[in-house]
C-alpha positions in Angstrom: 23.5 7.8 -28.9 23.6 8.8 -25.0 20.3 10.6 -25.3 18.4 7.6 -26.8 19.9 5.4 -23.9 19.1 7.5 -20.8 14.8 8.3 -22.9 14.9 4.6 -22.9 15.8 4.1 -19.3 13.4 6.5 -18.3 10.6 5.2 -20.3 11.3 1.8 -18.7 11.7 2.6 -14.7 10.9 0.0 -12.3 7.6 0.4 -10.6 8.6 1.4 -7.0 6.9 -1.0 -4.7 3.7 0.1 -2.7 3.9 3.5 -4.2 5.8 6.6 -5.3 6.9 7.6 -1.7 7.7 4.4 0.0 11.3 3.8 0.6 13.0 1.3 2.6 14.1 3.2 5.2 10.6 4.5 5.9 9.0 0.8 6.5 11.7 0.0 8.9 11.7 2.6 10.7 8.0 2.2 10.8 8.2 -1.3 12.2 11.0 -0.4 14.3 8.7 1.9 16.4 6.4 -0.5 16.7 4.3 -0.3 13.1 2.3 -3.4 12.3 0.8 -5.3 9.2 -3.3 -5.2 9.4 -5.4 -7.9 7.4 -8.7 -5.7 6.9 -11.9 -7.0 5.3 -13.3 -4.9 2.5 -17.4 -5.0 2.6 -20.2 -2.9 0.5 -20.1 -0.8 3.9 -16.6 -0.5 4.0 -14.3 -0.1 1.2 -11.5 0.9 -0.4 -12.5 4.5 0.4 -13.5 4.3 3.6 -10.1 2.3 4.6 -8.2 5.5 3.0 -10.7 8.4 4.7 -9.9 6.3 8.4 -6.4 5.6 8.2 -5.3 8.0 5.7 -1.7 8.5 5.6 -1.0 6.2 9.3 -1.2 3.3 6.9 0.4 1.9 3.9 -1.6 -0.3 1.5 1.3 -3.6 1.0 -0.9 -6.1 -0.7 -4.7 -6.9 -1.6 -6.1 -10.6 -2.0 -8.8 -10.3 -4.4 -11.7 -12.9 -3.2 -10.2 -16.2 -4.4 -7.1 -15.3 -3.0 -5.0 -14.0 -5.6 -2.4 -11.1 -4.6 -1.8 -8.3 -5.6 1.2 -5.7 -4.6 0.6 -2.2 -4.4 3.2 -0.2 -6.6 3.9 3.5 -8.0 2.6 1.5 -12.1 -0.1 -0.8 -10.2 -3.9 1.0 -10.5 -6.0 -1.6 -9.0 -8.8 -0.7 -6.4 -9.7 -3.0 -4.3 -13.4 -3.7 -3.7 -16.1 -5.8 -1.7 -14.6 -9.4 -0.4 -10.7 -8.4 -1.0 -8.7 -8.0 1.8 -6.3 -5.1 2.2 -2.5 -5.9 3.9 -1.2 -3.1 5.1 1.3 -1.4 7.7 0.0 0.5 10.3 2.0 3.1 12.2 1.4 2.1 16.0 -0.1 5.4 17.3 -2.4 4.9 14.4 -3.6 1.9 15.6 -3.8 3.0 19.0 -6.0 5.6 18.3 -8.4 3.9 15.8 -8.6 1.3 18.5 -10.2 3.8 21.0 
């Protein structure tokens, strides 16, 4: 039955990568302009928290490498937070990084 199908397809979506409101178009346009990909350290003084209260939206969480190196992708099904010792990949919008620079 059609109904049955298009539940089941629902039920079984595709986690979008790096979160609900990522698309393509948004991280080209974001490295077109400049955007680029930050490797930052997670400590007990800064974490996962503190990354998201500094850069808020000017950055989008790619990939986290726990502390022996594993990875791990962000997605819209992931729930993972990263803590002390990982190491957050993200992109950064350029003005962002400008101004957290200063």
């Amino acid at each position: 039955d059609d109904n049955g199908h298009a539940r089941m397809i629902k039920t079984h979506r595709i986690p979008r990568l790096f979160g609900e409101t990522i698309t393509l178009t948004r991280l080209q346009e974001t490295l077109e302009q400049g955007g680029t990909i930050r490797a930052t350290s997670l400590t007990e003084n800064f974490d996962f928290a503190a990354f998201r209260a500094k850069w808020g939206e000017q950055a989008i969480p790619l990939f986290a490498l726990d502390p022996e190196g594993q990875p791990r992708v962000f997605s819209s099904r992931e729930s993972f937070r990263p803590d002390s010792g990982w190491t957050l990949l993200s992109l950064v919008q350029p003005t962002a990084s400008l101004q957290k620079a200063t």
